[in-house]
Each structure stands twice: as C-alpha cells, then as structure tokens.
Biopython code that builds the backbone (N, CA, C, O; Angstrom):
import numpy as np
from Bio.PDB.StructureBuilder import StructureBuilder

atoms = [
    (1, "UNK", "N", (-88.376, 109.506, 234.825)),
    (1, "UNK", "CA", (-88.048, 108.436, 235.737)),
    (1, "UNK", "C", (-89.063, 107.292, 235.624)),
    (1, "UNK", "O", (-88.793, 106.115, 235.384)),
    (2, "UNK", "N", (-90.628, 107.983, 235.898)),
    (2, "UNK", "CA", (-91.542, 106.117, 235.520)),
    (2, "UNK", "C", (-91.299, 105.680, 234.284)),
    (2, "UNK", "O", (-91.473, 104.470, 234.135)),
    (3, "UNK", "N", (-90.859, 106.445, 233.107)),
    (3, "UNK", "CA", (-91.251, 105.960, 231.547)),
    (3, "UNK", "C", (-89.773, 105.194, 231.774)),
    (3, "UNK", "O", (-89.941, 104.060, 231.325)),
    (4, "UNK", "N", (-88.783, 105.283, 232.136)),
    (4, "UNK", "CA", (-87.301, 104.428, 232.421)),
    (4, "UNK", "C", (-87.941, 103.281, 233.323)),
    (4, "UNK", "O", (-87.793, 102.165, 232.824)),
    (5, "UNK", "N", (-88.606, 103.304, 234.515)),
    (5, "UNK", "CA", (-89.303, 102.042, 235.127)),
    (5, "UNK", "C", (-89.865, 101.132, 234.270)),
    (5, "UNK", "O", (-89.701, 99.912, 234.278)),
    (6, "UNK", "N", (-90.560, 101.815, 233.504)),
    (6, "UNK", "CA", (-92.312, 101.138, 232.825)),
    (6, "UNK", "C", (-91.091, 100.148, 231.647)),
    (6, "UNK", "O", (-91.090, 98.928, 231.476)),
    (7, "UNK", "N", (-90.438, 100.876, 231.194)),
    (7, "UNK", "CA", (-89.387, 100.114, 229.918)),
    (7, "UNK", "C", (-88.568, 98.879, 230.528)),
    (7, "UNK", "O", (-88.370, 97.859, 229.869)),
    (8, "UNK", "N", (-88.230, 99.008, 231.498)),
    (8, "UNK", "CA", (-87.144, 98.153, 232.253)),
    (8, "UNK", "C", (-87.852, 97.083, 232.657)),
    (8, "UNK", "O", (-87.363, 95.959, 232.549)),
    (9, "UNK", "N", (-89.476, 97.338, 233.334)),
    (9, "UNK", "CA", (-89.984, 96.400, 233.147)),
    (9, "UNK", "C", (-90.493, 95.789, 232.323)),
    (9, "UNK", "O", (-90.973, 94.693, 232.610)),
    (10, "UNK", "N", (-90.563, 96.324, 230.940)),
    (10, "UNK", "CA", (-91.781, 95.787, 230.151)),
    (10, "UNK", "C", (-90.519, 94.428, 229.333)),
    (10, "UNK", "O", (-90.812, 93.367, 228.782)),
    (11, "UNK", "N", (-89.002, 95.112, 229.598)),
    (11, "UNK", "CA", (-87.907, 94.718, 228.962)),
    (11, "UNK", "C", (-87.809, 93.350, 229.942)),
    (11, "UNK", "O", (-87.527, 92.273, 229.417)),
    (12, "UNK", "N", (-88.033, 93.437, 231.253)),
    (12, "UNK", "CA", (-87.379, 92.074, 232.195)),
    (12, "UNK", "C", (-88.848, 91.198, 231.688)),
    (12, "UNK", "O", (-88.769, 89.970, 231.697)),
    (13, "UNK", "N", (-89.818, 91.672, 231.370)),
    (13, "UNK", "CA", (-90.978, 90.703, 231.434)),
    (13, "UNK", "C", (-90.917, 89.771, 230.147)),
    (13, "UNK", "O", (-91.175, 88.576, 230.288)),
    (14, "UNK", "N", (-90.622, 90.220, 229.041)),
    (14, "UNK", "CA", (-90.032, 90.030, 227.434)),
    (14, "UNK", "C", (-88.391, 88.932, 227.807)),
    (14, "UNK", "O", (-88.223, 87.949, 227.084)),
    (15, "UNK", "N", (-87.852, 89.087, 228.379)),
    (15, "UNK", "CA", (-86.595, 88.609, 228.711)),
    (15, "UNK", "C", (-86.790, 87.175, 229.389)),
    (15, "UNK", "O", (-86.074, 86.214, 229.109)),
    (16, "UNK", "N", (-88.257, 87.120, 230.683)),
    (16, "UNK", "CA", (-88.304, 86.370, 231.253)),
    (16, "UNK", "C", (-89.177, 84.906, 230.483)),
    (16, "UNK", "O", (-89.072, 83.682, 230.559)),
    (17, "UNK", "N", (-90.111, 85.964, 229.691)),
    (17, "UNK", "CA", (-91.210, 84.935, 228.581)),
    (17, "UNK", "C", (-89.787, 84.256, 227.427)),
    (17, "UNK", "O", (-89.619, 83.046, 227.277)),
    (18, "UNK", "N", (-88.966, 85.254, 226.779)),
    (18, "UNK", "CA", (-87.916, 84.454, 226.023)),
    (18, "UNK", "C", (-87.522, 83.248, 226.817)),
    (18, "UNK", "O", (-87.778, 82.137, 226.353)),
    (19, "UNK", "N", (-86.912, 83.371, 227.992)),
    (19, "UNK", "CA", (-86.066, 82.266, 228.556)),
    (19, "UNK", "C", (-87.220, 81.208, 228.958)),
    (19, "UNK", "O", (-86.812, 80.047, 228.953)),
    (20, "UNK", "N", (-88.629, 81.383, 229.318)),
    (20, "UNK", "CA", (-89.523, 80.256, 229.499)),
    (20, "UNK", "C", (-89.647, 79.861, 228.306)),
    (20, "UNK", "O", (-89.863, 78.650, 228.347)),
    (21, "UNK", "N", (-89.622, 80.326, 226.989)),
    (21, "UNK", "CA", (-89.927, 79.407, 225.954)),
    (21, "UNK", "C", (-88.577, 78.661, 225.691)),
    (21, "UNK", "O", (-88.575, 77.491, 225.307)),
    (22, "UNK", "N", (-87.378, 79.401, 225.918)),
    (22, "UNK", "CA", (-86.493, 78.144, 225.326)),
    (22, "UNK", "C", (-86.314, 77.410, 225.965)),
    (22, "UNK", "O", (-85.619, 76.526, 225.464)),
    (23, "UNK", "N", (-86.699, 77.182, 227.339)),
    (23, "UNK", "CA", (-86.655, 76.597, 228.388)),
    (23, "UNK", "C", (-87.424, 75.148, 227.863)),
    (23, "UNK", "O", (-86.937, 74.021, 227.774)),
    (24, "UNK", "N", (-89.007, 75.688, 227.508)),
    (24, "UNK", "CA", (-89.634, 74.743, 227.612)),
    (24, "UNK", "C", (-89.453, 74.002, 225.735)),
    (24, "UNK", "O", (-89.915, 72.887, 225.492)),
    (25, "UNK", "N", (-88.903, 74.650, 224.882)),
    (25, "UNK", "CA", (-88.187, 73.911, 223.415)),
    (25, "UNK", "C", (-87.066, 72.931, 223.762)),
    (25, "UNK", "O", (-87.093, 71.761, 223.379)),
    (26, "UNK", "N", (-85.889, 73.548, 224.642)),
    (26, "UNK", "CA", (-85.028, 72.315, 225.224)),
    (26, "UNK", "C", (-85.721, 71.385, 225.658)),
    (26, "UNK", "O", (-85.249, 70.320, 225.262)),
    (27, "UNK", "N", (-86.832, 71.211, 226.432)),
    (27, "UNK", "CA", (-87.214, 70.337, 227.051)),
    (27, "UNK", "C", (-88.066, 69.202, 226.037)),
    (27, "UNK", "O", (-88.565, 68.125, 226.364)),
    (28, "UNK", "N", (-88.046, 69.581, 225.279)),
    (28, "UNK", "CA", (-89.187, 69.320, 224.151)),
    (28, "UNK", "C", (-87.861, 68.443, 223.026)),
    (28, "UNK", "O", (-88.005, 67.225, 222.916)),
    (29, "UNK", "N", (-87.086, 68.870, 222.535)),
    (29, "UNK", "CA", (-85.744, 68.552, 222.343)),
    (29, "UNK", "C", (-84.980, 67.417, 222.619)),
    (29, "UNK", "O", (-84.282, 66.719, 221.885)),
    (30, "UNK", "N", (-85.339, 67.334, 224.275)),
    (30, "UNK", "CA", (-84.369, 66.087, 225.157)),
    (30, "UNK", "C", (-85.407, 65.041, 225.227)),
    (30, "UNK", "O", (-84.960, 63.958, 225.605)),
    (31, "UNK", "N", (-86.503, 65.063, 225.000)),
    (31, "UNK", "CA", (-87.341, 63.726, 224.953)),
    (31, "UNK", "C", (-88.230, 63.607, 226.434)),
    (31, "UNK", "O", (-88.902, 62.607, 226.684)),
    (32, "UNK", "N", (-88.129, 64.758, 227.354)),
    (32, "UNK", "CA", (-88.451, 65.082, 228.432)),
    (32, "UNK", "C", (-87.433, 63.972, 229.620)),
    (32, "UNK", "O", (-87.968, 63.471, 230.609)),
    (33, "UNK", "N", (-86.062, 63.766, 229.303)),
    (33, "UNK", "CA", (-85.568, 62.884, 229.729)),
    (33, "UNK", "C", (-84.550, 62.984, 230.961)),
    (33, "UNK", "O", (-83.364, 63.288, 230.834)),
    (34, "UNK", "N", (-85.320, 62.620, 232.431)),
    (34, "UNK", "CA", (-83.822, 63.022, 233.309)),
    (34, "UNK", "C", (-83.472, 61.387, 234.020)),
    (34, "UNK", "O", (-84.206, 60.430, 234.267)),
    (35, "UNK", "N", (-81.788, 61.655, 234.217)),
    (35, "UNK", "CA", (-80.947, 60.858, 234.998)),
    (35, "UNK", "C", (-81.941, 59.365, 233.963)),
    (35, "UNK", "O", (-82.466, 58.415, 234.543)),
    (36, "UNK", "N", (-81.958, 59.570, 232.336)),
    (36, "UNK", "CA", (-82.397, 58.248, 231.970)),
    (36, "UNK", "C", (-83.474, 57.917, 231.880)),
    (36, "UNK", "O", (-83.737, 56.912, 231.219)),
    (37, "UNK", "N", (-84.653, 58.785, 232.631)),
    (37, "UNK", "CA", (-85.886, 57.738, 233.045)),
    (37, "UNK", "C", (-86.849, 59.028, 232.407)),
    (37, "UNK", "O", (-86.688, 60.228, 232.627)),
    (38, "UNK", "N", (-87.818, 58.426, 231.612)),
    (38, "UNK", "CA", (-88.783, 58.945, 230.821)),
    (38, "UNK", "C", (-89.981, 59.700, 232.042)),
    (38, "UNK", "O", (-90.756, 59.266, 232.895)),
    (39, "UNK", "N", (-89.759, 60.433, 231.755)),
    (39, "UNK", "CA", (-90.925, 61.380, 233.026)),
    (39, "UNK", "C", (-92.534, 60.923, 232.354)),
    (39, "UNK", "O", (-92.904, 60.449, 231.280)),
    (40, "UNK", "N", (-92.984, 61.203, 233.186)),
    (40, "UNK", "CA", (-94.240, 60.709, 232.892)),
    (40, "UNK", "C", (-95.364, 62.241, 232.950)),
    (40, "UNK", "O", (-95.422, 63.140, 233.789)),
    (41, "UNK", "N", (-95.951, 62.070, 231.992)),
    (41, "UNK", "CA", (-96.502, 63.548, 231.144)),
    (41, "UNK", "C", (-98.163, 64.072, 232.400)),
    (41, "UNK", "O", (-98.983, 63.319, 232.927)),
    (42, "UNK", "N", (-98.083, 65.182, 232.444)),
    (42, "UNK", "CA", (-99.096, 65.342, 233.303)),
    (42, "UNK", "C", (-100.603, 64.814, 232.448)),
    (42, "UNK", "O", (-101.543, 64.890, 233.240)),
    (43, "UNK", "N", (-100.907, 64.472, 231.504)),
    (43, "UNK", "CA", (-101.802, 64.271, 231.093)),
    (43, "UNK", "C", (-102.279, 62.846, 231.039)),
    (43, "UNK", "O", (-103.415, 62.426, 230.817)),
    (44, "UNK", "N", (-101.000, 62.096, 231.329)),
    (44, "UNK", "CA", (-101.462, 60.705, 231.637)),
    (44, "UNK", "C", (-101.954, 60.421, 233.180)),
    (44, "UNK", "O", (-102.313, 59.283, 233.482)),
    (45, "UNK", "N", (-101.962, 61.402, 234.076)),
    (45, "UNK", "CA", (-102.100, 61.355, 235.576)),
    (45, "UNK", "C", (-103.511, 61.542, 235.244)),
    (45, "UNK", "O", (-104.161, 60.606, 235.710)),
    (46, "UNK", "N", (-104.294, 62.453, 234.572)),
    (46, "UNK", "CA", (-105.720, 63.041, 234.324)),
    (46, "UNK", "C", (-106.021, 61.261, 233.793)),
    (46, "UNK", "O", (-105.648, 61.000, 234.936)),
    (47, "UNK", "N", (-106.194, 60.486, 233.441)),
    (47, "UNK", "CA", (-106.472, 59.492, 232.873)),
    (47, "UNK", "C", (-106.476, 58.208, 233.933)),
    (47, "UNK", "O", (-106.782, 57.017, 233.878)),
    (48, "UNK", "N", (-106.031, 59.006, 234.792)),
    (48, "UNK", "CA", (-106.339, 57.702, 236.021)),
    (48, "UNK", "C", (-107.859, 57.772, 236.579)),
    (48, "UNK", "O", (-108.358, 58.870, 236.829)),
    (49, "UNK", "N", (-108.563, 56.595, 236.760)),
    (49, "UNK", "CA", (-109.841, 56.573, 237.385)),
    (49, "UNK", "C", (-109.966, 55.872, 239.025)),
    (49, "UNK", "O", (-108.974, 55.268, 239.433)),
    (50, "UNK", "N", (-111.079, 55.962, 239.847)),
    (50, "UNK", "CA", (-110.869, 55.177, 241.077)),
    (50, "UNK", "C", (-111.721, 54.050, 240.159)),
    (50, "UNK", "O", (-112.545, 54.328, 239.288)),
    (51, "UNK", "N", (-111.216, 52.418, 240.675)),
    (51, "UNK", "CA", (-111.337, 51.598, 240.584)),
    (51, "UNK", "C", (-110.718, 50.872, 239.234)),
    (51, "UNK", "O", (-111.307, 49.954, 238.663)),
    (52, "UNK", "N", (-109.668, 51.316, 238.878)),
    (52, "UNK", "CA", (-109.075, 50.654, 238.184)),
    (52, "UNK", "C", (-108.287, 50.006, 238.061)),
    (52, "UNK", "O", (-107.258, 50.330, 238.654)),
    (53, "UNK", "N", (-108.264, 48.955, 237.395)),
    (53, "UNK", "CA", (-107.077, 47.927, 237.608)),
    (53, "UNK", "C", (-105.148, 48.536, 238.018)),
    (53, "UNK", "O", (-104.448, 49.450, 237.581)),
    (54, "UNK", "N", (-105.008, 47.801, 238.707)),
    (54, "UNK", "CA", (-103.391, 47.943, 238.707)),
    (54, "UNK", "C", (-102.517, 47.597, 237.697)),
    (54, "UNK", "O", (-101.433, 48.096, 237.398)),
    (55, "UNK", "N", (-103.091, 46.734, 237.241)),
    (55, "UNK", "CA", (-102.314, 46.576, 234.995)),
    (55, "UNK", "C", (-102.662, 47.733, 234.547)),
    (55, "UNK", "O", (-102.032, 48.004, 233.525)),
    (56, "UNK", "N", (-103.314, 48.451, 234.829)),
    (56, "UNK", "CA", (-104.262, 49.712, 233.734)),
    (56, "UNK", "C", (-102.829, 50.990, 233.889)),
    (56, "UNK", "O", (-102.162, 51.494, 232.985)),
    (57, "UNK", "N", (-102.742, 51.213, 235.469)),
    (57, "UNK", "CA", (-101.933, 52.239, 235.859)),
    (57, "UNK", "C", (-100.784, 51.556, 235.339)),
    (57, "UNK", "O", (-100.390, 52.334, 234.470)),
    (58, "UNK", "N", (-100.042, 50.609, 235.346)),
    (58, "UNK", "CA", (-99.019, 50.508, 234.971)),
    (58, "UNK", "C", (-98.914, 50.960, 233.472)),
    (58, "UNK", "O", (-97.972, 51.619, 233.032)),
    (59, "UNK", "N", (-99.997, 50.527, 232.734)),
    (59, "UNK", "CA", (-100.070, 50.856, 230.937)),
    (59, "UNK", "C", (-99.828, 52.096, 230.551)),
    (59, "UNK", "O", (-99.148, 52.477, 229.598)),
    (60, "UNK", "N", (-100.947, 53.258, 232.039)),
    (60, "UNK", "CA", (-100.832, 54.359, 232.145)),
    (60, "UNK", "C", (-99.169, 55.051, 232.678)),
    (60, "UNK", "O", (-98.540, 55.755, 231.888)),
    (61, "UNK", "N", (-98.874, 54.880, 233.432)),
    (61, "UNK", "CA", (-97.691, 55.075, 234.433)),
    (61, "UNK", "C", (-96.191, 55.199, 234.333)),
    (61, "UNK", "O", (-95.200, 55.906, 234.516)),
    (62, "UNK", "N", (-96.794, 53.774, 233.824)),
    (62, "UNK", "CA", (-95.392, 52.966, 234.311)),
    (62, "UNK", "C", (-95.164, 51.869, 235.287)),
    (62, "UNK", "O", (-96.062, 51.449, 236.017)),
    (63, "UNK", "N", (-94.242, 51.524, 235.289)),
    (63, "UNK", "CA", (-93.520, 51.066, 236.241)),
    (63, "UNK", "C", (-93.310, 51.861, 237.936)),
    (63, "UNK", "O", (-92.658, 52.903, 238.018)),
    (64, "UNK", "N", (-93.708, 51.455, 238.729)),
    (64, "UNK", "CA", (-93.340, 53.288, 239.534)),
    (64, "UNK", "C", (-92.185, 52.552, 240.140)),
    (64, "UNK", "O", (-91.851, 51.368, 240.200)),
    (65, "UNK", "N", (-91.555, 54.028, 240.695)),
    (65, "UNK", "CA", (-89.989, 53.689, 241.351)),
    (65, "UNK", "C", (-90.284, 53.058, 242.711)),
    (65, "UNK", "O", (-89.325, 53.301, 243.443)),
    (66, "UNK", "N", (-90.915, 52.578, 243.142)),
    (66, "UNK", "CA", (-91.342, 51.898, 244.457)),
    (66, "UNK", "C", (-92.570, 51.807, 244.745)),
    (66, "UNK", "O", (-93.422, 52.554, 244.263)),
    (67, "UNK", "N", (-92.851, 50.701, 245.725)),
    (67, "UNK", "CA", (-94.016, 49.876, 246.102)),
    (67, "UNK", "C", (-94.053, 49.847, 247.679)),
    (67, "UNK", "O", (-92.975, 49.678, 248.250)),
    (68, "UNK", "N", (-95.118, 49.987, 248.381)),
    (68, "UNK", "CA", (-95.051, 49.805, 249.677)),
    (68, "UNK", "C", (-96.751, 48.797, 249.595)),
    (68, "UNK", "O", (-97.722, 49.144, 248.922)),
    (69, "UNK", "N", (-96.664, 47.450, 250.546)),
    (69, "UNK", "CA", (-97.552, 46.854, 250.625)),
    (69, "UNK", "C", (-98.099, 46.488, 251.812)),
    (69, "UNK", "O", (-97.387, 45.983, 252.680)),
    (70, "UNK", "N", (-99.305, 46.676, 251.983)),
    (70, "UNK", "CA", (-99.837, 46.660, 253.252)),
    (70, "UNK", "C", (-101.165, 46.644, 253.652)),
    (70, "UNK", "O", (-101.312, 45.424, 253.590)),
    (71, "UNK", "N", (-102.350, 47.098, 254.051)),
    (71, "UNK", "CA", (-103.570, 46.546, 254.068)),
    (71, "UNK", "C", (-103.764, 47.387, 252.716)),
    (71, "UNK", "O", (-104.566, 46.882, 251.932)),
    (72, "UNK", "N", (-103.067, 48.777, 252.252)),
    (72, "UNK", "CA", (-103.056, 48.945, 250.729)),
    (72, "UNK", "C", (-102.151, 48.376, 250.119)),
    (72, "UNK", "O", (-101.337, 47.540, 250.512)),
    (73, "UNK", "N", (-102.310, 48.877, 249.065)),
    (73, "UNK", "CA", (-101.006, 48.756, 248.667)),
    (73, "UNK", "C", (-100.418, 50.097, 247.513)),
    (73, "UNK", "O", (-100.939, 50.221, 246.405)),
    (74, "UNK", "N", (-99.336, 50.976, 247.972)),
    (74, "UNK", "CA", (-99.352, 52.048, 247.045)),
    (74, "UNK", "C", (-97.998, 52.301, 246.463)),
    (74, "UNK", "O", (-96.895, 52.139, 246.987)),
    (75, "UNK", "N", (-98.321, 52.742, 245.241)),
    (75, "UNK", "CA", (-97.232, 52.498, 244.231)),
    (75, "UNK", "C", (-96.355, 54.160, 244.099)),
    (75, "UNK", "O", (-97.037, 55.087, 243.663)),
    (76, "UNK", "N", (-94.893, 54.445, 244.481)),
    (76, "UNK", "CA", (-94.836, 55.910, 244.390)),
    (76, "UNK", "C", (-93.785, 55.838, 243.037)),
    (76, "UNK", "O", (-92.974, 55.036, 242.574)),
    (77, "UNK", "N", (-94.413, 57.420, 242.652)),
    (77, "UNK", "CA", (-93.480, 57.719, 241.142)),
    (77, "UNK", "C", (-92.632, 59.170, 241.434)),
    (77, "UNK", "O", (-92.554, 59.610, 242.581)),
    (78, "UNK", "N", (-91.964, 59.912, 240.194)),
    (78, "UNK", "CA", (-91.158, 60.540, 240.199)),
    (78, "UNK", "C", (-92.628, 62.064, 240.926)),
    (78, "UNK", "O", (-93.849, 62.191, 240.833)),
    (79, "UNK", "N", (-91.361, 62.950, 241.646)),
    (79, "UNK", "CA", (-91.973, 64.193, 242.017)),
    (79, "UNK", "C", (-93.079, 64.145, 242.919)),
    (79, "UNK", "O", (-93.993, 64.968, 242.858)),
    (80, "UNK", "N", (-93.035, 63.207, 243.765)),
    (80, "UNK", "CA", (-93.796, 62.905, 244.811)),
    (80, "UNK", "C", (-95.593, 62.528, 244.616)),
    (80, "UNK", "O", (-96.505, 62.884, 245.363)),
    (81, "UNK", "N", (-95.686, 61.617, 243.226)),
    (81, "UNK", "CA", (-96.850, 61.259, 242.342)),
    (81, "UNK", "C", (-96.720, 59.948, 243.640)),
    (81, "UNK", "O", (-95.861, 59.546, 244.425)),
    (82, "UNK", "N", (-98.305, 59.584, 243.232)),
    (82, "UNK", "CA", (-98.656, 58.216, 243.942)),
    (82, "UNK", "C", (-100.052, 57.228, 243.323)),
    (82, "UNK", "O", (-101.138, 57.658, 242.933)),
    (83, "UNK", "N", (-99.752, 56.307, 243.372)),
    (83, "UNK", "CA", (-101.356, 55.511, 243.428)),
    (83, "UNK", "C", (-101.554, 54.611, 244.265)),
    (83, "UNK", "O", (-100.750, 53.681, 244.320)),
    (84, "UNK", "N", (-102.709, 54.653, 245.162)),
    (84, "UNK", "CA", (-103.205, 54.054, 246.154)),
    (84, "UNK", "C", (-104.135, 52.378, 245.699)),
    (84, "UNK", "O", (-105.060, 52.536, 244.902)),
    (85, "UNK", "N", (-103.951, 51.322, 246.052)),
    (85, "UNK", "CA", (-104.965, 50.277, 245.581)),
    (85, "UNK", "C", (-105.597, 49.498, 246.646)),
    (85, "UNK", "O", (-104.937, 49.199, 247.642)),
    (86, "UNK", "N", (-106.516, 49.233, 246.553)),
    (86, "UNK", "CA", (-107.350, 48.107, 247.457)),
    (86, "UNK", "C", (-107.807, 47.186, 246.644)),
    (86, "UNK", "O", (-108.605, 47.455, 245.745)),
    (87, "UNK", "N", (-107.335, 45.960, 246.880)),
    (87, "UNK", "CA", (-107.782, 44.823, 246.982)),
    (87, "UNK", "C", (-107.347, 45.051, 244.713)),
    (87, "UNK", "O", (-108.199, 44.707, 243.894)),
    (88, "UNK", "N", (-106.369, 45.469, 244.403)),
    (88, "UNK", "CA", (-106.043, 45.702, 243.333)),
    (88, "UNK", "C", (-106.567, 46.677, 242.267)),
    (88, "UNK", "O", (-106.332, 46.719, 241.060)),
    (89, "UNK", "N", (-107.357, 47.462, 243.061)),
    (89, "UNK", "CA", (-107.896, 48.584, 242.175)),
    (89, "UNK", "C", (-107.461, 49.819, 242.851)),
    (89, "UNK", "O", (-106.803, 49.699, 243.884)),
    (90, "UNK", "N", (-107.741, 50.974, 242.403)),
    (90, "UNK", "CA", (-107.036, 52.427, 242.441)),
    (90, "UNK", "C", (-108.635, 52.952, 243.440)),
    (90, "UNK", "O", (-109.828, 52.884, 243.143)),
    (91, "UNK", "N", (-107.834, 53.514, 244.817)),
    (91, "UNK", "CA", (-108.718, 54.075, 245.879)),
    (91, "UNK", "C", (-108.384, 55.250, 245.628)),
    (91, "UNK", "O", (-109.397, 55.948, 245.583)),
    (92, "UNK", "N", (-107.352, 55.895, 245.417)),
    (92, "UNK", "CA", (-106.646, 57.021, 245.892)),
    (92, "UNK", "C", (-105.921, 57.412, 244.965)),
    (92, "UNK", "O", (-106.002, 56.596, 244.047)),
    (93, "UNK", "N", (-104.944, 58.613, 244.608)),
    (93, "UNK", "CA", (-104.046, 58.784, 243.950)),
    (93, "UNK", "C", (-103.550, 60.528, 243.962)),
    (93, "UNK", "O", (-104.408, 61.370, 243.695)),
    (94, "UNK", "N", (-102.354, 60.888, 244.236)),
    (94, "UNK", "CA", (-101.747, 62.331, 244.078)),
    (94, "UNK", "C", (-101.252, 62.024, 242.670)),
    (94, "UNK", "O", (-100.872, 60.979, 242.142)),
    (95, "UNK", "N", (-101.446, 63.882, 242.025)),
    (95, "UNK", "CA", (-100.414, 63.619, 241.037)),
    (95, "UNK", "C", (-98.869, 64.580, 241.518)),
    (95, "UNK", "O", (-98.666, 65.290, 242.503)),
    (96, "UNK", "N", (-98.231, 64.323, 240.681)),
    (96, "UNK", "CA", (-96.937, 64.926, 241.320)),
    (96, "UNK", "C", (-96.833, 66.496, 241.558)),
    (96, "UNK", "O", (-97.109, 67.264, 240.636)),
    (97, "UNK", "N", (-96.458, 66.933, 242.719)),
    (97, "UNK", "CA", (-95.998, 68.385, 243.179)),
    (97, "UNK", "C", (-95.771, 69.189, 241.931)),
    (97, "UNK", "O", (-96.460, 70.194, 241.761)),
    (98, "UNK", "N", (-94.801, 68.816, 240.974)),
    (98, "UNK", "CA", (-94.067, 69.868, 240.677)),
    (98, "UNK", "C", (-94.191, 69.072, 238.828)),
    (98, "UNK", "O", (-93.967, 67.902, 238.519)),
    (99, "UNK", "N", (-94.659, 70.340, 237.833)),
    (99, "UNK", "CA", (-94.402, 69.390, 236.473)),
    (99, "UNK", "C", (-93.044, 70.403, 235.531)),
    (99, "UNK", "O", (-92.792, 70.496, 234.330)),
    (100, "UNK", "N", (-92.493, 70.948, 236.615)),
    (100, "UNK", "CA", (-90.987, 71.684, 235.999)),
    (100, "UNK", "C", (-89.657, 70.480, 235.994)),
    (100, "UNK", "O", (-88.960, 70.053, 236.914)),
    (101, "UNK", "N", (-89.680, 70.223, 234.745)),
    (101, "UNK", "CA", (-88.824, 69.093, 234.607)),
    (101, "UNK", "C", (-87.354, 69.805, 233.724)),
    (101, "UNK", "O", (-86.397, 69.085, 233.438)),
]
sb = StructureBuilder()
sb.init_structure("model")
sb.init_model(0)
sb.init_chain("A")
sb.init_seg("    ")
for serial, (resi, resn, name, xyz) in enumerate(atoms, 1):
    if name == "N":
        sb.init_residue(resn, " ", resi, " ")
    sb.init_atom(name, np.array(xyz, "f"), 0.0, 1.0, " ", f" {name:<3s}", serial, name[0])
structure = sb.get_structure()
C-alpha cells in the first residue's frame, strides 16, 4: 500500500514539473503576449532606482496603463505594478503581485 502511495506521488510530481515546463515554453513561444500588450519582464522592475527620472522608467517600463496626478504623481502598470514620482523622480515603486502570465 505505501510503495502504491510513494509511486502515485512521485508520478503526480513528474506530471506536475512536465506541465510547468510546457507551460512556461508556450509562454516563451507567444512573445510573452496578452490581450496585445507586451508584458513587461520582471527583470526590468529590478532596474528601477529611487530618484530617477520619469523618461528613464518609461525607457524601462513603458508606457504604463494609467496615471494619477497629484502632490505625486504615480504611474500604474499591468498586475498591480506601480511607480511613485516627486517632483519627477521615482520615490516609491511596487513591482507587480503576480509574474504568472
């Protein structure tokens, strides 16, 4: 009975690593591309600094999908990413929740 356990699992764990790799080859495949809009790679978020220009993040970024302006001013992107600016430089910044695209 355990040596039928120990197999079944060793079989779902092998089953589950297959489907994460083709998972992550499709993704690799499609250009990392949803609803059109080029996702933006977790490694360009590591490359943000505080006090940097707001041209810089955009070079870095993008474009973000919205702007809110106010005694900051902060720019939000896909997956609940953000950058914070004062007086046009980077105070603040989340990177996004989730990098399962």
């Amino acid at each position: 009975m355990l040596k039928k356990s120990v197999i079944f699992f060793i079989a779902t764990c092998l089953l589950m690593l297959a489907a994460d790799y083709a998972h992550s080859v499709y993704l690799k495949d499609v250009g990392q591309q949803v609803e059109g809009r080029q996702l933006t790679n977790k490694k360009m978020w590591t490359k943000i600094l505080r006090d940097m220009p707001a041209r810089q993040i955009k070079d870095i970024l993008g474009e973000p999908e919205r702007a809110v302006e106010g005694v900051t001013t902060i720019w939000f992107y896909q997956k609940g990413g953000s950058v914070e600016f004062s007086n046009g430089k980077v105070i603040k910044w989340i990177k996004p929740y989730s990098w399962d695209y």
